[in-house]
C-alpha positions as CSV (number, residue, x, y, z in Angstrom):
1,X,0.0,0.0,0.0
2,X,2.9,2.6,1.0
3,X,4.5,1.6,-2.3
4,X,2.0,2.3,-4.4
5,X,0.7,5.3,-2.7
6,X,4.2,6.9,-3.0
7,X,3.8,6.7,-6.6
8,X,1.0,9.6,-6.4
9,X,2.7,11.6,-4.1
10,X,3.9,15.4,-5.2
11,X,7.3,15.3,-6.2
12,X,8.5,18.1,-3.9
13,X,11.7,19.0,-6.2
14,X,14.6,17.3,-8.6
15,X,17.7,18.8,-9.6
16,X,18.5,18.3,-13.4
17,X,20.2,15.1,-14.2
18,X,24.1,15.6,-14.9
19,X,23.9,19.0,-12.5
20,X,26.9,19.8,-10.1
21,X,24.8,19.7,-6.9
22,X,24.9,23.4,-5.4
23,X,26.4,22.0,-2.0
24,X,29.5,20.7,-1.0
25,X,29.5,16.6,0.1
26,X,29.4,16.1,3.9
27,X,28.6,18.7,6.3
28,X,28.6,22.4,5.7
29,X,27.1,25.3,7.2
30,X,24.7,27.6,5.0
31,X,22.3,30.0,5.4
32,X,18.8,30.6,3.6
33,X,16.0,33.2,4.4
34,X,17.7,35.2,7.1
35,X,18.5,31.4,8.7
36,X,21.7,29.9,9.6
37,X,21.6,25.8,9.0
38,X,24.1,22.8,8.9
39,X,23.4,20.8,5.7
40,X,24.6,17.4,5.4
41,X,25.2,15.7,2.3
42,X,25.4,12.2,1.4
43,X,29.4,11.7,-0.2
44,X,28.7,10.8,-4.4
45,X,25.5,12.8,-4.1
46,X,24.0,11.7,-8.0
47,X,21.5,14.3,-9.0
48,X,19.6,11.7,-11.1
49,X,18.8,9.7,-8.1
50,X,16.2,10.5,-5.6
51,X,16.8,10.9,-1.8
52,X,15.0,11.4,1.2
53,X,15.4,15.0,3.2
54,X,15.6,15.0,7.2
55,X,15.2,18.5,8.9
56,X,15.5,18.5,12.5
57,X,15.0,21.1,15.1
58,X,17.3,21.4,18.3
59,X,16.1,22.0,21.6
60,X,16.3,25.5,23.4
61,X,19.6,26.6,23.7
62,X,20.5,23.8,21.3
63,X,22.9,24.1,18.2
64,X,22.1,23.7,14.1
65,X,25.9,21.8,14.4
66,X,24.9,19.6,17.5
67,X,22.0,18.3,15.7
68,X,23.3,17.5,12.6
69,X,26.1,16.0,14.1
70,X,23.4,13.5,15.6
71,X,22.0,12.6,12.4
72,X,25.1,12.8,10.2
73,X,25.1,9.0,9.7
74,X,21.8,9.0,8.0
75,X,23.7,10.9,4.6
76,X,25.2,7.3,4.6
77,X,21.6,5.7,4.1
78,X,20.6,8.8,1.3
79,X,19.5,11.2,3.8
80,X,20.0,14.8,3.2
81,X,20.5,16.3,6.6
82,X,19.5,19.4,7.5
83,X,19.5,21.2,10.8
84,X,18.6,24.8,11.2
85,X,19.1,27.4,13.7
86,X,16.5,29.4,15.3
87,X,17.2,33.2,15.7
88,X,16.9,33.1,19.4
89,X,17.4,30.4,22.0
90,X,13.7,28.4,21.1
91,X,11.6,28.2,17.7
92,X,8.7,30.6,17.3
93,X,6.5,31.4,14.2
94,X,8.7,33.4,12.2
95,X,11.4,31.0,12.7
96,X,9.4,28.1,11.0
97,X,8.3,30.1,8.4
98,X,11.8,30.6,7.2
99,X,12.4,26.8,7.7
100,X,9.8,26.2,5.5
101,X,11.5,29.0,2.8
102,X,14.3,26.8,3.6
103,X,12.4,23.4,2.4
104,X,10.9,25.1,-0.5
105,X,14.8,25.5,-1.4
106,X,16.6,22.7,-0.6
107,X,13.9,20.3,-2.5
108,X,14.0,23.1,-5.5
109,X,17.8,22.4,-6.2
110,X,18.2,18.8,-4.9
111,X,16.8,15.6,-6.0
112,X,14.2,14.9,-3.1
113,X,11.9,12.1,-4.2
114,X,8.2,11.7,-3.7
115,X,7.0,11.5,-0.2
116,X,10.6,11.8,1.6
117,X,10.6,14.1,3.5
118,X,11.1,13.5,7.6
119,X,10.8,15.7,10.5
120,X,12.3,15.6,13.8
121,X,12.1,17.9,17.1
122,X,14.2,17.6,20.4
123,X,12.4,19.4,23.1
124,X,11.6,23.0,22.2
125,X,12.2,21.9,18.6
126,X,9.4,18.5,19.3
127,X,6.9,21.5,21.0
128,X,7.0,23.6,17.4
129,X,7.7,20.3,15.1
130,X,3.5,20.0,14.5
131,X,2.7,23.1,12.7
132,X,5.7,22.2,10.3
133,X,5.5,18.5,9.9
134,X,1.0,18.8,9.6
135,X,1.9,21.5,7.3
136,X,-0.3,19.8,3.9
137,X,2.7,22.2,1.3
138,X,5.3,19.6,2.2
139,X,3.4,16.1,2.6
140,X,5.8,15.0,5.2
141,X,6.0,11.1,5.4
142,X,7.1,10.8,9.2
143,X,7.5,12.6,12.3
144,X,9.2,12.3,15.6
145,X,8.5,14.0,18.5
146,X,11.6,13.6,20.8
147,X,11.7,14.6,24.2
148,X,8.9,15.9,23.5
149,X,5.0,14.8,22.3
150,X,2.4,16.0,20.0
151,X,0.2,18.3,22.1
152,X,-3.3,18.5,20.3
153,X,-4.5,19.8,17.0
154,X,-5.3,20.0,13.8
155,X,-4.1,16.9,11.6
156,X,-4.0,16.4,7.6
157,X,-6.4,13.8,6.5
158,X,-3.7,12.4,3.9
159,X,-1.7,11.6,7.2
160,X,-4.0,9.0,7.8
161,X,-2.8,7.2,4.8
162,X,1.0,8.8,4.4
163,X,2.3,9.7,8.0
164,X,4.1,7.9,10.7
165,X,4.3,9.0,14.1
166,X,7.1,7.9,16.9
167,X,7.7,9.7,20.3
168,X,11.3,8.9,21.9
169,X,11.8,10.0,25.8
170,X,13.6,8.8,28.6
171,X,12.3,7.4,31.4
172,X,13.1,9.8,34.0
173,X,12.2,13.1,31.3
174,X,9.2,14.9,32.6
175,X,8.5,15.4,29.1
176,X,7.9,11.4,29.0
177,X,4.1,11.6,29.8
178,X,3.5,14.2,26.6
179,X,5.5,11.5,24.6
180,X,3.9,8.8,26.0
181,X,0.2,11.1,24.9
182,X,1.0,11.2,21.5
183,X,-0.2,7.7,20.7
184,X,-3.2,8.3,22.0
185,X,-3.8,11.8,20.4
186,X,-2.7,10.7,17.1
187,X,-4.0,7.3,17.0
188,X,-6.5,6.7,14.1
189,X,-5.0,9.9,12.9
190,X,-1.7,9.0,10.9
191,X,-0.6,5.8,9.2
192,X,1.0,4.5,12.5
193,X,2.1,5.8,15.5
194,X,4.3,4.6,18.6
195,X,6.1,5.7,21.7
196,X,9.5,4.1,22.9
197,X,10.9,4.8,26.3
198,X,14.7,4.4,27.4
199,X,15.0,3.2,30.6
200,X,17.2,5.3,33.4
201,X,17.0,8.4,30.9
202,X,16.6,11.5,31.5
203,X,15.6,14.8,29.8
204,X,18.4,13.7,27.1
205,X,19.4,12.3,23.5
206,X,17.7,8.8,23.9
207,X,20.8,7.1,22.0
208,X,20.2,3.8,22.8
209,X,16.6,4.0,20.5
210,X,18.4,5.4,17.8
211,X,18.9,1.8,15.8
212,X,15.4,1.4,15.8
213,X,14.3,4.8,15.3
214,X,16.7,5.0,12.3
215,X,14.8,1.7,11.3
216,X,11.6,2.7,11.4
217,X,12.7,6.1,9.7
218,X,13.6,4.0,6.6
219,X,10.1,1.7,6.7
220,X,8.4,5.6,6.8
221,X,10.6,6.4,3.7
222,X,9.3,3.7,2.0
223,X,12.5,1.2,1.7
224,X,12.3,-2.3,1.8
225,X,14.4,-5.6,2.4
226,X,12.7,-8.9,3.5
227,X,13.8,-10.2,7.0
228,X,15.4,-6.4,7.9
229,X,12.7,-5.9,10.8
230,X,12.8,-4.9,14.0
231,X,9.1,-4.6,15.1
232,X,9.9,-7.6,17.4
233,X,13.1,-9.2,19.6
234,X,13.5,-11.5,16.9
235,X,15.8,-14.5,17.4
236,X,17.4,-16.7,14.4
237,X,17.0,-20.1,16.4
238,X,14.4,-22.4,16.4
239,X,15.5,-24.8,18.4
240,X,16.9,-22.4,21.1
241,X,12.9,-20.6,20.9
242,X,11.0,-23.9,21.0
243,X,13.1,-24.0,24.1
244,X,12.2,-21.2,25.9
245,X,8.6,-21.5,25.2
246,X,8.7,-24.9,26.9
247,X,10.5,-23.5,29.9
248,X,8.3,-20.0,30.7
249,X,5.0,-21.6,29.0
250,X,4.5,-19.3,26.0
251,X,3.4,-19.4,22.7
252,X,5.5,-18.1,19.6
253,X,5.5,-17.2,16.0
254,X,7.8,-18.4,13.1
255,X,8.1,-15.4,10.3
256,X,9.7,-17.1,7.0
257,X,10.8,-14.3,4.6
258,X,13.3,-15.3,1.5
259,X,15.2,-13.0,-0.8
260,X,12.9,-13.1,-3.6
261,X,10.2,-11.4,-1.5
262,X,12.0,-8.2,-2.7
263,X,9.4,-7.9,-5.1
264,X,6.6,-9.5,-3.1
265,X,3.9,-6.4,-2.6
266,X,2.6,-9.5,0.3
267,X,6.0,-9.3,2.0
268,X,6.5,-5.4,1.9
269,X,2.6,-5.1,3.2
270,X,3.4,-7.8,6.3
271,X,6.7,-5.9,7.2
272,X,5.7,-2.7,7.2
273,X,2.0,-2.7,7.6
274,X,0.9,-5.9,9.4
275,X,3.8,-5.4,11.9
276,X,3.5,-2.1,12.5
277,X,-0.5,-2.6,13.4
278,X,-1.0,-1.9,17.4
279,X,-2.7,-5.2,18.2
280,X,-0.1,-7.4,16.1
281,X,2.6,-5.5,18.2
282,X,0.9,-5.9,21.6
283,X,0.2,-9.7,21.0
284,X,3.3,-10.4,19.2
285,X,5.2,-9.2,22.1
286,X,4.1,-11.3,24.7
287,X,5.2,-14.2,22.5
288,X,8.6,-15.4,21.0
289,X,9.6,-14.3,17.9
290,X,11.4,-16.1,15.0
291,X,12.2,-14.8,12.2
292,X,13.8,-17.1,9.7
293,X,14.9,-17.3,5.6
294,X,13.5,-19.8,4.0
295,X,16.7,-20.9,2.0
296,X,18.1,-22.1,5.2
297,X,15.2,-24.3,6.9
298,X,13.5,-25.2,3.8
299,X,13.5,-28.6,6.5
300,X,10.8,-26.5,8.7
301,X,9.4,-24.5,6.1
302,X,8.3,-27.6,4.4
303,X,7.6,-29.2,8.1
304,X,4.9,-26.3,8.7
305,X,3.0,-27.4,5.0
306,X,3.8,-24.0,4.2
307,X,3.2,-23.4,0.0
308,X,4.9,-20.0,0.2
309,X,6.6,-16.8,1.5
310,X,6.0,-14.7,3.2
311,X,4.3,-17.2,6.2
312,X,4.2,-16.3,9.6
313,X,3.1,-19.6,11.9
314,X,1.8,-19.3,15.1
315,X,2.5,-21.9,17.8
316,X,1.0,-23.1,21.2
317,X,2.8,-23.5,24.4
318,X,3.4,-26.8,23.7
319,X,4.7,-26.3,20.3
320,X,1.9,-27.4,17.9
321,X,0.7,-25.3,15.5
322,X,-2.0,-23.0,16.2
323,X,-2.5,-20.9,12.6
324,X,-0.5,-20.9,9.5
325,X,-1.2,-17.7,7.5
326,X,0.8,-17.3,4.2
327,X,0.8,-14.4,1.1
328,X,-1.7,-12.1,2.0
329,X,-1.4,-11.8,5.9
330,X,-4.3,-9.4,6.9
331,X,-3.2,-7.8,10.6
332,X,-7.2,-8.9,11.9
333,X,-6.3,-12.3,11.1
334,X,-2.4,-12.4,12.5
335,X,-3.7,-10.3,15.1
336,X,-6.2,-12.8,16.2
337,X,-3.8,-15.9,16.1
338,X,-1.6,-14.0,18.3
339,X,-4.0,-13.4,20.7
340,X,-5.3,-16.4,21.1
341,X,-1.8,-17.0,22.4
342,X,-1.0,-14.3,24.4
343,X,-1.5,-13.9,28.3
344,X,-2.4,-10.3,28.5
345,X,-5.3,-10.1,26.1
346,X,-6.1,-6.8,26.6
347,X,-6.2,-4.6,23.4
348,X,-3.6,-1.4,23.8
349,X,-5.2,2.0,24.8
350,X,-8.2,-0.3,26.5
């Protein structure tokens, strides 16, 4: 569904194929609209090729060089970077309005593809990201409040369809229970929408939810490989799984995924649809994941009577099979099987 509905996004702006690209490779600092902001560029930028463009804004007091410095690894996944500076310590309106002038720029004389464009706030920054992110000019396909949580408002429709949501805090922030809020505020309201906590944290970077969150960043920009998920704890071993599920009593679920699911629409709707739906995570969780290519256990594969990938198999306590769902995985249906196996079967936000 996200691939296809990419297709039809606006294309925000494409530099001519064969152009010099007006920036310097790596970092640089620049200035646009009466606002000073740290660019990052990914080394061989190819104008004929699309990327994705990341703005982020820093916290009060923070720095445009502190906060690309943060995300300066994503030019290596074909992120543009770019981290402005407010004109005093925090954002206000006329600051965002000259990000926006800034946007209206950078995707003017870069090659930014369709729906990939990504929006971050740290504190202050995650308290003015909404007016920027909801903003329907720019069709932003994610947003991540950090530090921080959505407050209330007004949200596009198309985000429905087009927008994920994540909130990142620490555990000890006091800005955790506004991050923890935004699920609820914005659920039923975007495409999908989380919060993740990092425990003994305080009102700080949350580094240690950075692999994830630079997962899930690449799911909302649309890019897919079969197996690369990390909606669960997944472990590689069935034998060592169908071990602990015998010794703490609890159910599990074998995803099979092979390399040819590259062009599976089945496989890219499981991993970042079905796996991303609230109940499928809640349930899923409380059971042991196994994720698994197919290549390398066609002996189980073909154990399970499975016809095809991608299959996900859910299993009892005691091992036998409880539901085999193959192809077309619906989340009511996966959701349901996992249930059925879970001990907590209360639905999240219930």
């Amino acid at each position: 569904m996200l691939h296809a509905m990419l297709s039809f996004c606006l294309l925000l702006g494409a530099a001519p194929e064969g152009k010099e690209p007006p920036y310097p490779a790596g970092s640089s600092a620049q200035e646009h609209a009466g606002l000073k902001f740290q660019l990052v560029l990914p080394q061989g930028y190819d104008a004929a090729k699309p990327y994705a463009l990341f703005v982020v804004l820093h916290g009060y007091g923070g720095t445009e060089t502190g906060m690309a410095d943060s995300f300066a690894t994503l030019a290596e996944r074909d992120f543009v970077v770019c981290a402005p500076k407010s004109t005093a310590e925090g954002w206000d309106d006329g600051d965002l309005q000259k990000v926006r002038e800034i946007l209206r720029h950078l995707t003017k004389v870069l090659s930014i593809g369709p729906g990939r464009l990504h929006g971050l706030g740290f504190s202050n920054g995650g308290w003015n990201l909404a007016p920027l992110v909801f903003d329907e000019e720019f069709a932003f396909a994610s947003a991540c409040w950090m530090a921080a949580g959505f407050q209330g408002g007004s949200v596009p429709k198309r985000a429905k369809k087009a927008l994920g949501a994540i909130a990142l805090a620490g555990s000890e922030d006091p800005n955790r229970g506004a991050a923890e809020g935004t699920v609820e505020l914005l659920r039923d309201k975007v495409r999908s929408v989380e919060c993740r906590i990092q425990p003994g944290l305080g009102h700080e970077f949350p580094n240690e939810l950075m692999p994830y969150y630079f997962y899930w960043l690449e799911v909302m920009d649309g890019r897919f490989t079969p197996g690369r998920d990390a909606s669960f704890q997944w472990s590689d071993d069935p034998e060592a799984a169908s071990l602990r599920m015998a010794e703490e009593k609890l159910g599990g679920f074998f995803y099979f995924f092979a390399a040819e699911d590259q062009a599976s629409a089945d496989a890219r709707a499981l991993q970042h649809e079905v796996f991303f739906d609230p109940l499928v995570r809640c349930y899923g969780e409380q059971l042991v994941a196994v994720m698994l290519e197919r290549k390398e256990h066609e002996e189980l594969f073909q154990e399970f009577r499975l016809k095809a990938t991608p299959a996900v198999v859910v299993l009892k306590k005691d091992g036998k099979t409880a539901a085999a769902l193959c192809g077309k995985i619906k989340a009511g249906a996966l959701a349901k099987a996992l249930r059925d196996q879970a001990k907590n079967k209360k639905a999240p936000g219930k």
